[in-house]
PDB file of N, CA, C, O and CB in Angstrom:
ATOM      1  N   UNK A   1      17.702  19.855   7.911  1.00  0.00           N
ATOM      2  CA  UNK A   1      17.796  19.523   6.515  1.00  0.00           C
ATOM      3  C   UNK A   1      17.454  18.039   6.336  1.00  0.00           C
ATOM      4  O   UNK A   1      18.249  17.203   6.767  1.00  0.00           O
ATOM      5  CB  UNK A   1      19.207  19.848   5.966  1.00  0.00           C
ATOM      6  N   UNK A   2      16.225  17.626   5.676  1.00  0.00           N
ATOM      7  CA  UNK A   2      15.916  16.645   5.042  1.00  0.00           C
ATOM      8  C   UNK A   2      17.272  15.647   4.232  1.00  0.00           C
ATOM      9  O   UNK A   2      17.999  16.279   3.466  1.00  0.00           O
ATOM     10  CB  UNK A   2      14.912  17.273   4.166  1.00  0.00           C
ATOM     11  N   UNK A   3      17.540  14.243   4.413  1.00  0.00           N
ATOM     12  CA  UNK A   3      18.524  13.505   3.604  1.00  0.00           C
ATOM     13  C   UNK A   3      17.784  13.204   2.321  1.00  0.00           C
ATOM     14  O   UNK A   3      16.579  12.956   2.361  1.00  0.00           O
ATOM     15  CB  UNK A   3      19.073  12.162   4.329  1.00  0.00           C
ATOM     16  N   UNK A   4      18.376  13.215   1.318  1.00  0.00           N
ATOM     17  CA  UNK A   4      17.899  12.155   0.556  1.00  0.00           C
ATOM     18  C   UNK A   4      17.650  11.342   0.122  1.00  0.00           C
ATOM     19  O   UNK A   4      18.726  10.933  -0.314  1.00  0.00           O
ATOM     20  CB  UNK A   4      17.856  12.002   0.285  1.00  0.00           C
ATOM     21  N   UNK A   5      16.634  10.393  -0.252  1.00  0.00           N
ATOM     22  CA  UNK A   5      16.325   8.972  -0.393  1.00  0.00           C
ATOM     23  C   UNK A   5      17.050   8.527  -1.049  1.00  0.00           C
ATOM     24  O   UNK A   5      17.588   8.937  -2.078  1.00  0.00           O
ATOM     25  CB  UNK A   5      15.249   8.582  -0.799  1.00  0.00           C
ATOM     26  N   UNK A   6      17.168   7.152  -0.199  1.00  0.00           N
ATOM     27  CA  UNK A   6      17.855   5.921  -0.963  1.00  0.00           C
ATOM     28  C   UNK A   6      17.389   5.125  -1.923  1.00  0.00           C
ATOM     29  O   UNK A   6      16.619   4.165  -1.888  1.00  0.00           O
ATOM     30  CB  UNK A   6      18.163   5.060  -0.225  1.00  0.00           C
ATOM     31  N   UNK A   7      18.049   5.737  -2.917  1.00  0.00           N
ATOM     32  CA  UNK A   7      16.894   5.099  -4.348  1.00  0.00           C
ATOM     33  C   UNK A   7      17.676   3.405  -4.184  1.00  0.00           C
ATOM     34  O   UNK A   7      16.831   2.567  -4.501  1.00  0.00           O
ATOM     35  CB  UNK A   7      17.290   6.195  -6.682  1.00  0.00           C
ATOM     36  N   UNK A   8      18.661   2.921  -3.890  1.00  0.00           N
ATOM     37  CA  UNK A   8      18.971   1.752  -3.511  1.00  0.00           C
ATOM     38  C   UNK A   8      18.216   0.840  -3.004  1.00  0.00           C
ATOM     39  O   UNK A   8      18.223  -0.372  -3.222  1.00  0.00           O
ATOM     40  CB  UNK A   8      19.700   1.839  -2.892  1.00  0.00           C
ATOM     41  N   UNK A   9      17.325   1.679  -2.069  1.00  0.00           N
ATOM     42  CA  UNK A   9      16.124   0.783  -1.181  1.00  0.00           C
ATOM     43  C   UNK A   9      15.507   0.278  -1.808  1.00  0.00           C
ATOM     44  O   UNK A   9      15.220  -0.777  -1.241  1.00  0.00           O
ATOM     45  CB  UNK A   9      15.186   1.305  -0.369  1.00  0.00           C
ATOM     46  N   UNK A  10      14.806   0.366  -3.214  1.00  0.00           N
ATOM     47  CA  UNK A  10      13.541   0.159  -3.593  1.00  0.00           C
ATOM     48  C   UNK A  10      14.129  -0.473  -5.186  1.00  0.00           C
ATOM     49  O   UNK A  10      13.382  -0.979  -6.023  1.00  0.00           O
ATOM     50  CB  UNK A  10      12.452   1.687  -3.483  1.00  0.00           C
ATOM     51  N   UNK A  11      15.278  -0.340  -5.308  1.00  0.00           N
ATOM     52  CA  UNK A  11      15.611  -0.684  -6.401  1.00  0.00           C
ATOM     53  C   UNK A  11      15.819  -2.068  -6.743  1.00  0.00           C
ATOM     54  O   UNK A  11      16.722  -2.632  -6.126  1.00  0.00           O
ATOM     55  CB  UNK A  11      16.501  -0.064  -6.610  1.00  0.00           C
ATOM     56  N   UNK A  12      14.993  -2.923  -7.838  1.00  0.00           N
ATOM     57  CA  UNK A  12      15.124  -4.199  -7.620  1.00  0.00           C
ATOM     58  C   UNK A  12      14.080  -5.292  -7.122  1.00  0.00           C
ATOM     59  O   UNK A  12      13.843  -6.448  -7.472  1.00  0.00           O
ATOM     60  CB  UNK A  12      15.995  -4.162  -6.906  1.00  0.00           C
ATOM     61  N   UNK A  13      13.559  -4.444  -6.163  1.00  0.00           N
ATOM     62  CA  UNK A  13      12.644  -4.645  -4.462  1.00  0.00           C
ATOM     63  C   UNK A  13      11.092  -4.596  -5.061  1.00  0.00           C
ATOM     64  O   UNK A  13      10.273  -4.370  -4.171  1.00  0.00           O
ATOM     65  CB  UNK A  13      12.942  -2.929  -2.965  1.00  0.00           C
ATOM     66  N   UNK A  14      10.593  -4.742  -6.227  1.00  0.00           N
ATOM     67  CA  UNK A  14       9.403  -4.854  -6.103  1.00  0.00           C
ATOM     68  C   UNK A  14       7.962  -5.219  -5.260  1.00  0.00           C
ATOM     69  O   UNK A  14       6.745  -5.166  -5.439  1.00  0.00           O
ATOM     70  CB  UNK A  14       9.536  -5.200  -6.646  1.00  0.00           C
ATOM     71  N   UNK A  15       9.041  -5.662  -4.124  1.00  0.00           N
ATOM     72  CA  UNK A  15       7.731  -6.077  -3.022  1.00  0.00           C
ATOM     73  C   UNK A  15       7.800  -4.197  -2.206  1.00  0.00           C
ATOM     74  O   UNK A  15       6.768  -3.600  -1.898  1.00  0.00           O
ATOM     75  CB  UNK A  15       8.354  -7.998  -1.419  1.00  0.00           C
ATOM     76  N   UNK A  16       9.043  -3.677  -2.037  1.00  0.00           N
ATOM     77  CA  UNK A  16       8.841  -2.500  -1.285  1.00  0.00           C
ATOM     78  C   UNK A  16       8.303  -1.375  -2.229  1.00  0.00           C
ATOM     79  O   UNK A  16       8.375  -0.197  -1.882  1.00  0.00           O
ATOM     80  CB  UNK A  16      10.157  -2.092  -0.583  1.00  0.00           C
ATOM     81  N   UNK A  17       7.825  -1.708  -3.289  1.00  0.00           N
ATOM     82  CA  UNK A  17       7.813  -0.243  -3.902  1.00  0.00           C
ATOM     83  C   UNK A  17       6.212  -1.341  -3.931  1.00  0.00           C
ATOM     84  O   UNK A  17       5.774  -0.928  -2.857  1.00  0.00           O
ATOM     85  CB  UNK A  17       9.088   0.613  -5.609  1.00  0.00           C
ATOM     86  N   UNK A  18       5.319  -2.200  -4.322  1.00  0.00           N
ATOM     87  CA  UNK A  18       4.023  -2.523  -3.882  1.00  0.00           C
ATOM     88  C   UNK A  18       3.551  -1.714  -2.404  1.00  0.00           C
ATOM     89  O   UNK A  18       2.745  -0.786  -2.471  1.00  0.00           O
ATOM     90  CB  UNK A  18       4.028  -4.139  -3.731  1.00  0.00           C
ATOM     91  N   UNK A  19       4.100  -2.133  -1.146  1.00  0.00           N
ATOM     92  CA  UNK A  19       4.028  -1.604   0.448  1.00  0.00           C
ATOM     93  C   UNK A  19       3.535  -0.474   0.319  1.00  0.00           C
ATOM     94  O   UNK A  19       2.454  -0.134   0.798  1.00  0.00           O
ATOM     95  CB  UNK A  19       5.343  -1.452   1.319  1.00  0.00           C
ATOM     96  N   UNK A  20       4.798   0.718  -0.806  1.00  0.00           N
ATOM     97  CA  UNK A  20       4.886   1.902  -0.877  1.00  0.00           C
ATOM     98  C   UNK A  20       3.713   2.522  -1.289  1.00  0.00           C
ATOM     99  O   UNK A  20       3.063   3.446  -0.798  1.00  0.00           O
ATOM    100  CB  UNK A  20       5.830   2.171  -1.536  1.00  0.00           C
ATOM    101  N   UNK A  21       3.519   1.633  -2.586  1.00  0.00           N
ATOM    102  CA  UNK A  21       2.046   2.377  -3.019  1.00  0.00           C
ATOM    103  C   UNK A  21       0.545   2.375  -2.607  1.00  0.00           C
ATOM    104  O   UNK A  21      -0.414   3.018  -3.033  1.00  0.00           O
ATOM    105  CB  UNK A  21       1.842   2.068  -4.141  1.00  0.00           C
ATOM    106  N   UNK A  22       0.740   0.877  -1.054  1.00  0.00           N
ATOM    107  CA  UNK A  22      -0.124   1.139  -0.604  1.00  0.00           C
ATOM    108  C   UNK A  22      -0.259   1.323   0.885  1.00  0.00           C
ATOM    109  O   UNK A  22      -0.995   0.783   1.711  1.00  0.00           O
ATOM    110  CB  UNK A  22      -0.722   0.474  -1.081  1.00  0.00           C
ATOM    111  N   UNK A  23       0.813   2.388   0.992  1.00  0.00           N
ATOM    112  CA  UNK A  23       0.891   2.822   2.214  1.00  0.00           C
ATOM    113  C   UNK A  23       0.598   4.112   1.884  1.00  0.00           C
ATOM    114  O   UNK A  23       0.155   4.768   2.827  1.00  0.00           O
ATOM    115  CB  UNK A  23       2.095   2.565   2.953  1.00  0.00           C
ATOM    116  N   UNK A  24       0.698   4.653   0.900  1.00  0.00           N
ATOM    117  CA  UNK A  24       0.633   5.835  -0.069  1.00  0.00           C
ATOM    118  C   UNK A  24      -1.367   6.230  -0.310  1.00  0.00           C
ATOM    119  O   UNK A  24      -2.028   7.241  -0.071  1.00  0.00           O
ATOM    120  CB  UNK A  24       1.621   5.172  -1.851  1.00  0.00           C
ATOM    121  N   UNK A  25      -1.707   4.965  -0.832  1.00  0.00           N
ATOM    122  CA  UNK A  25      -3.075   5.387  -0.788  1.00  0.00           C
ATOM    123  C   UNK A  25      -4.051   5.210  -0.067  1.00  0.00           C
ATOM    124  O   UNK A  25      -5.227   5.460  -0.332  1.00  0.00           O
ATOM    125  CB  UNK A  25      -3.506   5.173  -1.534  1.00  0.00           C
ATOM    126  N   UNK A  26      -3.473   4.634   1.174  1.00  0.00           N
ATOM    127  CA  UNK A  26      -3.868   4.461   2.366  1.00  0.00           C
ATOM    128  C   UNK A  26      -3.976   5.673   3.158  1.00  0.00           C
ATOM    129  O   UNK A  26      -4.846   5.946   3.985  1.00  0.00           O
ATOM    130  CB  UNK A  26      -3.113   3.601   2.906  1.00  0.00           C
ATOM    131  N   UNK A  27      -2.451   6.722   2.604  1.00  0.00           N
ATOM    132  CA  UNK A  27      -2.770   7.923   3.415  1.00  0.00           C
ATOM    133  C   UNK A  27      -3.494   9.316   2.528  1.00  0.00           C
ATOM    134  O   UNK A  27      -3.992  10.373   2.914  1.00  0.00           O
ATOM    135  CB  UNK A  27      -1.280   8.358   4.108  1.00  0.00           C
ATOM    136  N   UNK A  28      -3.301   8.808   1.392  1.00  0.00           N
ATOM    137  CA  UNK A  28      -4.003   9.730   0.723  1.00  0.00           C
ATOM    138  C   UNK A  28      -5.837   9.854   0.602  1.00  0.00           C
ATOM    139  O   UNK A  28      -6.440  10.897   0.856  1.00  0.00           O
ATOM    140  CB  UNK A  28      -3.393   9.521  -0.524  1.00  0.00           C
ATOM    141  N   UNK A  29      -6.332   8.901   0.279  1.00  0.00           N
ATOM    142  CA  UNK A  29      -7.737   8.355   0.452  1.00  0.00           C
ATOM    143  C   UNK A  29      -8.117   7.651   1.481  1.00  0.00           C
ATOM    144  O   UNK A  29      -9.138   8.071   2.025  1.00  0.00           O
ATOM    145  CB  UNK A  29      -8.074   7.622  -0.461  1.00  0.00           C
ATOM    146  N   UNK A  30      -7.569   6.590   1.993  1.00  0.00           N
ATOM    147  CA  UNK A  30      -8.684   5.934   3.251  1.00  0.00           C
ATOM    148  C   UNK A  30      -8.504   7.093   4.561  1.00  0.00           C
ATOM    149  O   UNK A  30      -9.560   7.314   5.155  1.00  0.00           O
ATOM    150  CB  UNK A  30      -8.065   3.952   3.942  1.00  0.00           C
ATOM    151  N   UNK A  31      -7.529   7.695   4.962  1.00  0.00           N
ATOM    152  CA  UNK A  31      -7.332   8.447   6.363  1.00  0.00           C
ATOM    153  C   UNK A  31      -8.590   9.636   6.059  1.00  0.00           C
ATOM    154  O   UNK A  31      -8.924  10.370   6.989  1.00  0.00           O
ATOM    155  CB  UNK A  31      -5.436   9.222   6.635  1.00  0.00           C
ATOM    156  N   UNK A  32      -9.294   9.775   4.616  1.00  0.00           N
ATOM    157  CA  UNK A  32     -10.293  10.796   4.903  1.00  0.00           C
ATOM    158  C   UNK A  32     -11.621  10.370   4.918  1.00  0.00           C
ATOM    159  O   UNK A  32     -12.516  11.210   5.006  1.00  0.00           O
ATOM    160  CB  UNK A  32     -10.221  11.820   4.019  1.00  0.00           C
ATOM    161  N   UNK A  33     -11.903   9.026   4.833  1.00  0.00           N
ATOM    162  CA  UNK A  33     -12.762   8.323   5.225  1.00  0.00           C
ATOM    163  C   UNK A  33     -13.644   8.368   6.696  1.00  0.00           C
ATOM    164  O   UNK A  33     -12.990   7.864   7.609  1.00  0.00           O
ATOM    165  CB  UNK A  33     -12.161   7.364   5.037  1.00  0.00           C
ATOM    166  N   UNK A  34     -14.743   8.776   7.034  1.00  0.00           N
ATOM    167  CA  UNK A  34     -15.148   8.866   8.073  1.00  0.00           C
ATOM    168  C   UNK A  34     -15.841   7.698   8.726  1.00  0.00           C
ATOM    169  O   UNK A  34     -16.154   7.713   9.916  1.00  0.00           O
ATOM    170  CB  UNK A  34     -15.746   9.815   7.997  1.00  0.00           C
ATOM    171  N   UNK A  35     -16.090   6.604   7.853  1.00  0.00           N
ATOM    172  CA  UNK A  35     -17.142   5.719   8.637  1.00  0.00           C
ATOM    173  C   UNK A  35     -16.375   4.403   8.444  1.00  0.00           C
ATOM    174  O   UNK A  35     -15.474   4.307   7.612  1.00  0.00           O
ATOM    175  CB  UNK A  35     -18.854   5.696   7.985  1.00  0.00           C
ATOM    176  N   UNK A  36     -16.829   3.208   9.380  1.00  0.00           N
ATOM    177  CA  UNK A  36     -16.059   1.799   8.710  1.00  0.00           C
ATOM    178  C   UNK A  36     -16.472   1.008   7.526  1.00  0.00           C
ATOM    179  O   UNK A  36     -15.938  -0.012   7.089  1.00  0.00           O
ATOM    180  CB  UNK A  36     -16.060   0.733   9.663  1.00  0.00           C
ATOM    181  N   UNK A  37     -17.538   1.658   7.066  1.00  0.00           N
ATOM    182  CA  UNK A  37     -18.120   0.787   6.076  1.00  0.00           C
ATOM    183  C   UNK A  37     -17.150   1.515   4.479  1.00  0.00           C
ATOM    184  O   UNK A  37     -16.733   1.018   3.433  1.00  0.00           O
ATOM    185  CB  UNK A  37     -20.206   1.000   6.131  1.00  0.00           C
ATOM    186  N   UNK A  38     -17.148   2.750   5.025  1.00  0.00           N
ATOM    187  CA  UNK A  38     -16.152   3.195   3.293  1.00  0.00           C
ATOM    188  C   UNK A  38     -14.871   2.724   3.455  1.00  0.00           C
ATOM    189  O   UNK A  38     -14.272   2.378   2.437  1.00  0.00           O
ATOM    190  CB  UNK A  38     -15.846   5.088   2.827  1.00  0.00           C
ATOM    191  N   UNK A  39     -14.316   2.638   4.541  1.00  0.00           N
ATOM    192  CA  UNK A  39     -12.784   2.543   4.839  1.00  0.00           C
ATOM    193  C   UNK A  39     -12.686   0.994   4.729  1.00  0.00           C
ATOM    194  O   UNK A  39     -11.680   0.535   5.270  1.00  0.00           O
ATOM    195  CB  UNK A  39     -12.243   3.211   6.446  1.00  0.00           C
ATOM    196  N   UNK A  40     -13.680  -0.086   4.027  1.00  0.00           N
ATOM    197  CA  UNK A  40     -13.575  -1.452   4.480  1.00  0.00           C
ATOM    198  C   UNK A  40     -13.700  -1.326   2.748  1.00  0.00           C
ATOM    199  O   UNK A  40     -12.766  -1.533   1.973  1.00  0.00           O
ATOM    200  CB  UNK A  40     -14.794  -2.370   5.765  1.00  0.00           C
ATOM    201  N   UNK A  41     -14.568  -1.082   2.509  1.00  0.00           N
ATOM    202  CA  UNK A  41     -14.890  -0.849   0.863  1.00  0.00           C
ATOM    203  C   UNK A  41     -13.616  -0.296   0.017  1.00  0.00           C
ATOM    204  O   UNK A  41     -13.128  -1.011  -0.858  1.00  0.00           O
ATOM    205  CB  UNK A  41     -16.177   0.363   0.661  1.00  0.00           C
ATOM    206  N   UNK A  42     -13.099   0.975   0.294  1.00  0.00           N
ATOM    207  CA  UNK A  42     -11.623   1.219  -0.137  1.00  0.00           C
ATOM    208  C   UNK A  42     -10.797   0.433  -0.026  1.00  0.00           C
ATOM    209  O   UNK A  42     -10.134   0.263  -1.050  1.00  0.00           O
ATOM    210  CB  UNK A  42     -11.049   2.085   0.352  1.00  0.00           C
ATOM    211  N   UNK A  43     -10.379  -0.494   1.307  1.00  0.00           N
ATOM    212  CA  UNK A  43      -9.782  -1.843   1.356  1.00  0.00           C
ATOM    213  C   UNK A  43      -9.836  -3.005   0.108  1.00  0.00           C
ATOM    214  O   UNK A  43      -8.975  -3.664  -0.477  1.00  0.00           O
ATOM    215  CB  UNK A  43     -10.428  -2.413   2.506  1.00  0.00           C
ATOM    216  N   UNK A  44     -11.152  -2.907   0.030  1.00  0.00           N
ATOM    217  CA  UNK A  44     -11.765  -4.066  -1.301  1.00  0.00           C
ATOM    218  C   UNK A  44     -11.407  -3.470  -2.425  1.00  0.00           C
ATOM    219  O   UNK A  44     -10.856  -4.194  -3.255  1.00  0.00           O
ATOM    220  CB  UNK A  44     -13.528  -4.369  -1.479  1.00  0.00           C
ATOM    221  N   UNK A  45     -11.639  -1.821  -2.815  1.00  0.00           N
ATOM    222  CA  UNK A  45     -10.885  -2.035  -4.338  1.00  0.00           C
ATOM    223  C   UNK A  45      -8.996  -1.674  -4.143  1.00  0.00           C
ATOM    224  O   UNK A  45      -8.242  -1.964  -5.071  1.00  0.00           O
ATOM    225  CB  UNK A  45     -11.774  -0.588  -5.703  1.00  0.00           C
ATOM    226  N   UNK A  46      -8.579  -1.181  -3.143  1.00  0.00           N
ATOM    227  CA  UNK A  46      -7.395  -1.084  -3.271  1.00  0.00           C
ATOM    228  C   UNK A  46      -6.755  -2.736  -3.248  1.00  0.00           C
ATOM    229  O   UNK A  46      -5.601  -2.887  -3.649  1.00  0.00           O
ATOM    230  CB  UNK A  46      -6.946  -0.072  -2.182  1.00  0.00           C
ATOM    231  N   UNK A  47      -7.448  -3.799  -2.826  1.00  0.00           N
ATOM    232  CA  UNK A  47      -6.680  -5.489  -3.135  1.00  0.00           C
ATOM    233  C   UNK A  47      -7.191  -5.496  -4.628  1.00  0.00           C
ATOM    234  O   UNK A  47      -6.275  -5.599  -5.444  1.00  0.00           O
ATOM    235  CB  UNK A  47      -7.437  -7.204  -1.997  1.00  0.00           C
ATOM    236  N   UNK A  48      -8.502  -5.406  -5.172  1.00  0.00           N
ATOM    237  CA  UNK A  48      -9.061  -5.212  -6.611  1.00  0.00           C
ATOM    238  C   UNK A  48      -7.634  -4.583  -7.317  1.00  0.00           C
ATOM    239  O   UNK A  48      -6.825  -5.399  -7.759  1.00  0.00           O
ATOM    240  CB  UNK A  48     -10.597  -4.016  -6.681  1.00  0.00           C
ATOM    241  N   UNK A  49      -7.414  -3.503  -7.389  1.00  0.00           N
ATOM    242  CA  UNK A  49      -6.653  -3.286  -8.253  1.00  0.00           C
ATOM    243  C   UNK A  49      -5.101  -4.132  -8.178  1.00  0.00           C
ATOM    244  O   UNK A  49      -4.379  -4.578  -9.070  1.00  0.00           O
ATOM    245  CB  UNK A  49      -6.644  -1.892  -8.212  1.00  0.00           C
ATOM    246  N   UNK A  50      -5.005  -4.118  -7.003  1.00  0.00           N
ATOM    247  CA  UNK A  50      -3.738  -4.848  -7.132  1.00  0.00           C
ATOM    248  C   UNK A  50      -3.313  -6.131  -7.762  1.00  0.00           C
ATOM    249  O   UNK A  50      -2.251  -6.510  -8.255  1.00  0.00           O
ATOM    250  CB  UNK A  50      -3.420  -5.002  -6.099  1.00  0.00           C
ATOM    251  N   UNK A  51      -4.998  -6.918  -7.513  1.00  0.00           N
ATOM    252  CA  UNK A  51      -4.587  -8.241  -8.268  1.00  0.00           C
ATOM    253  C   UNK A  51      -5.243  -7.997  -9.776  1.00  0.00           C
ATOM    254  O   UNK A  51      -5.176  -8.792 -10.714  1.00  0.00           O
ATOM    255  CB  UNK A  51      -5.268  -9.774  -7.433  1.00  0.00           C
ATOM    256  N   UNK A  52      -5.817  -6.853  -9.773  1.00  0.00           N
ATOM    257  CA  UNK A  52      -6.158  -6.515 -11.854  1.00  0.00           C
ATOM    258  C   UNK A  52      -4.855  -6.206 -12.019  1.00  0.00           C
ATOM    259  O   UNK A  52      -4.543  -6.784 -13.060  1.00  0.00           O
ATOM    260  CB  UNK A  52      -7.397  -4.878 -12.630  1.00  0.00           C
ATOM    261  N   UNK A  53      -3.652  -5.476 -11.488  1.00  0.00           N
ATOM    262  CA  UNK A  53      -2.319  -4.447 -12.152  1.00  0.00           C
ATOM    263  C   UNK A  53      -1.289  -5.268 -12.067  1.00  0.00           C
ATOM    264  O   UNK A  53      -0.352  -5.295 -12.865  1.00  0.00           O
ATOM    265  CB  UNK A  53      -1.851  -2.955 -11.319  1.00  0.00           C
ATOM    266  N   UNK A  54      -1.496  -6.344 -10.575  1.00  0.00           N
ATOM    267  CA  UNK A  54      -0.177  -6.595 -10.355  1.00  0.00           C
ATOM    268  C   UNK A  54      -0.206  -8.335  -9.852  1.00  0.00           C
ATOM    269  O   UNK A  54       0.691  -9.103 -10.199  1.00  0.00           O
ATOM    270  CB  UNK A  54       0.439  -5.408  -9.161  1.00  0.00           C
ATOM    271  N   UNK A  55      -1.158  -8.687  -9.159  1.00  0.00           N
ATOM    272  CA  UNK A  55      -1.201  -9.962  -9.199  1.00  0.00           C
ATOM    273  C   UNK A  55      -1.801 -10.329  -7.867  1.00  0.00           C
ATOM    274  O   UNK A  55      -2.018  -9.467  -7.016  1.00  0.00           O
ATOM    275  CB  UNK A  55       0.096 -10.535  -9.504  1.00  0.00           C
ATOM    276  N   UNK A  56      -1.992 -11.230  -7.736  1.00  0.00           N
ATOM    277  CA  UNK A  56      -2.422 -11.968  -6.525  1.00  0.00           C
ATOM    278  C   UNK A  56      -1.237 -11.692  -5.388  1.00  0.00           C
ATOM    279  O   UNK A  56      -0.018 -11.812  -5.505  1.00  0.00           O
ATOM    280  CB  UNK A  56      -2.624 -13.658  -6.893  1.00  0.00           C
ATOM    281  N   UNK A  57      -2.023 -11.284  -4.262  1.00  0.00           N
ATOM    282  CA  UNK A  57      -1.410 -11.157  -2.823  1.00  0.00           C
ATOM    283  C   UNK A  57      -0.965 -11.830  -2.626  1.00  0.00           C
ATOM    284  O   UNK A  57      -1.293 -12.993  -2.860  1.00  0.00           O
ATOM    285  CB  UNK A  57      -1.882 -11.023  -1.839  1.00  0.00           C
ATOM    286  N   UNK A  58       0.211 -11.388  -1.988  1.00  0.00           N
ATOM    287  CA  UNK A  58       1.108 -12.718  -0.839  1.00  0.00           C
ATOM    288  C   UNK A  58       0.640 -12.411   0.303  1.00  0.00           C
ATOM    289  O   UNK A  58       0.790 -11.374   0.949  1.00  0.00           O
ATOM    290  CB  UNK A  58       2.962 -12.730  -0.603  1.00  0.00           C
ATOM    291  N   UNK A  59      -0.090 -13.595   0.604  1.00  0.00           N
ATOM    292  CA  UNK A  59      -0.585 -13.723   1.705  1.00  0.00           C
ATOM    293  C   UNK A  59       0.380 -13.196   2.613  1.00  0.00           C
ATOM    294  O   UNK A  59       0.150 -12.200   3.299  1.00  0.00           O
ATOM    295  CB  UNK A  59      -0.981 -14.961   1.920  1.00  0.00           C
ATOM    296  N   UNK A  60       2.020 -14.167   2.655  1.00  0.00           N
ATOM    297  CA  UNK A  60       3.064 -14.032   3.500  1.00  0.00           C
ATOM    298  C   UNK A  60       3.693 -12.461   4.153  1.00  0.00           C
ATOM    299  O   UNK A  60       4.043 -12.085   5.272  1.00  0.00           O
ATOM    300  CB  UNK A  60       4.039 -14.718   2.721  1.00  0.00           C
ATOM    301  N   UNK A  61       3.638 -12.042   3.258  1.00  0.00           N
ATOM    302  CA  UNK A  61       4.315 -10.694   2.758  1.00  0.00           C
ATOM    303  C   UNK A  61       3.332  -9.681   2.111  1.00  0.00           C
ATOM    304  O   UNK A  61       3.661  -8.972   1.160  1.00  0.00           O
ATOM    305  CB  UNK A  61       5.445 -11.017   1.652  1.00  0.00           C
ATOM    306  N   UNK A  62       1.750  -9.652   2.856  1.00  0.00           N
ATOM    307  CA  UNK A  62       1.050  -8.555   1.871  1.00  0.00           C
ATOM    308  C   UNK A  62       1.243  -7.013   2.342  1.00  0.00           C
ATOM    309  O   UNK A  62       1.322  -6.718   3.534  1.00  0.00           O
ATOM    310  CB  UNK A  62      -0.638  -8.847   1.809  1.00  0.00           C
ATOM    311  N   UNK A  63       1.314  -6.031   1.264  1.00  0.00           N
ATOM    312  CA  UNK A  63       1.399  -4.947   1.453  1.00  0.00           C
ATOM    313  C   UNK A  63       0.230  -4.068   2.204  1.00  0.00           C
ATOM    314  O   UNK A  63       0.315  -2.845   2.314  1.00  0.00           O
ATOM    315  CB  UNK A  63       1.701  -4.640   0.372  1.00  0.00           C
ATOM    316  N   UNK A  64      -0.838  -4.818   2.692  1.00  0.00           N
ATOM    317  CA  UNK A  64      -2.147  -4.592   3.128  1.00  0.00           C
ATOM    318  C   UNK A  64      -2.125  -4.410   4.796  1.00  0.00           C
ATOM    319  O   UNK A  64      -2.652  -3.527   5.472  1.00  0.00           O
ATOM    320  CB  UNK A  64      -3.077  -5.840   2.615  1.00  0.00           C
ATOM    321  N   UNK A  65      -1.137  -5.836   5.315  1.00  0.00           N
ATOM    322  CA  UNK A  65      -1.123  -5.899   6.445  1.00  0.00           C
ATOM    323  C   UNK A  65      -0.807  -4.981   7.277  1.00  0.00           C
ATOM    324  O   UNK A  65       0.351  -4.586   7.142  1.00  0.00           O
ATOM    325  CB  UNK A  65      -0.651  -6.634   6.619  1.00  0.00           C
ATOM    326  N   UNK A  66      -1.596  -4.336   8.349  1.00  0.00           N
ATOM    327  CA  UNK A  66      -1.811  -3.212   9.130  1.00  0.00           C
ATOM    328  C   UNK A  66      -1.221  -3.586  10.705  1.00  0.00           C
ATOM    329  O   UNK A  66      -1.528  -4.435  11.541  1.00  0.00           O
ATOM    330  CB  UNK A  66      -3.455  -2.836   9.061  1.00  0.00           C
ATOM    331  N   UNK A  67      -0.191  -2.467  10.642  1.00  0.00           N
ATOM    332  CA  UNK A  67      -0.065  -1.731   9.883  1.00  0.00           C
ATOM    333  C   UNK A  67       0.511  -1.016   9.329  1.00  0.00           C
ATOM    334  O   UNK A  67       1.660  -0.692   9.632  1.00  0.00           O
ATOM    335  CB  UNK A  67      -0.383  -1.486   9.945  1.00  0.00           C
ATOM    336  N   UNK A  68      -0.193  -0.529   8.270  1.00  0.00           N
ATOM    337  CA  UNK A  68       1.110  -0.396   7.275  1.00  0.00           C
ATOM    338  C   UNK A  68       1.818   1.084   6.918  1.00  0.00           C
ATOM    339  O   UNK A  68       1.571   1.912   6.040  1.00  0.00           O
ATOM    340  CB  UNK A  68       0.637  -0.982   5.835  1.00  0.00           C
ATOM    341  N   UNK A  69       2.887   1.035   8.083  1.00  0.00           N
ATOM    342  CA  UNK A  69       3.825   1.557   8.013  1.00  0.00           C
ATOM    343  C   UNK A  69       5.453   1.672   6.651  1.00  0.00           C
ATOM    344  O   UNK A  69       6.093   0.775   6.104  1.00  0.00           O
ATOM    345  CB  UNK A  69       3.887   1.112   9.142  1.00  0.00           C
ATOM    346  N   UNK A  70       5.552   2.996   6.585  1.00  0.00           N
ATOM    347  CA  UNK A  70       6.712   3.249   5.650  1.00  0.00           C
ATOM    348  C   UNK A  70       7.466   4.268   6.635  1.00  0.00           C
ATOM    349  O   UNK A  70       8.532   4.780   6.295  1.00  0.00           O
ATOM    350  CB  UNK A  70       6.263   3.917   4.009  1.00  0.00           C
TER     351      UNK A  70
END
């Protein structure tokens, strides 16, 4: 039997729920990527959107850095 999530974790935590969403479309779209040139390109608009939606990367703390595990 599966636990249920700790909505505590993320609550507040805007840097873990960023991670989340791009650990999320990392496994949804880049893992079906076959070559390095699309999987480098998906890289480029998944930082694109982040700094159009949400802002400029922390370098320190980016949700990009690989790898990126949840």
């Amino acid at each position: 039997m599966r636990s249920q999530p700790n909505n505590q974790y993320y609550k507040g935590n805007e840097k873990r729920i960023i991670k989340l969403w791009a650990h999320e479309c990392k496994r949804v779209f880049e893992d079906r990527f076959i070559n390095e040139e699309d999987i480098n390109q998906f890289k480029i608009y998944l930082r694109d959107a982040h700094i159009k939606c949400i802002g400029e990367v922390d370098e320190k703390d980016s949700p990009f850095e690989e790898p990126v595990l949840f």
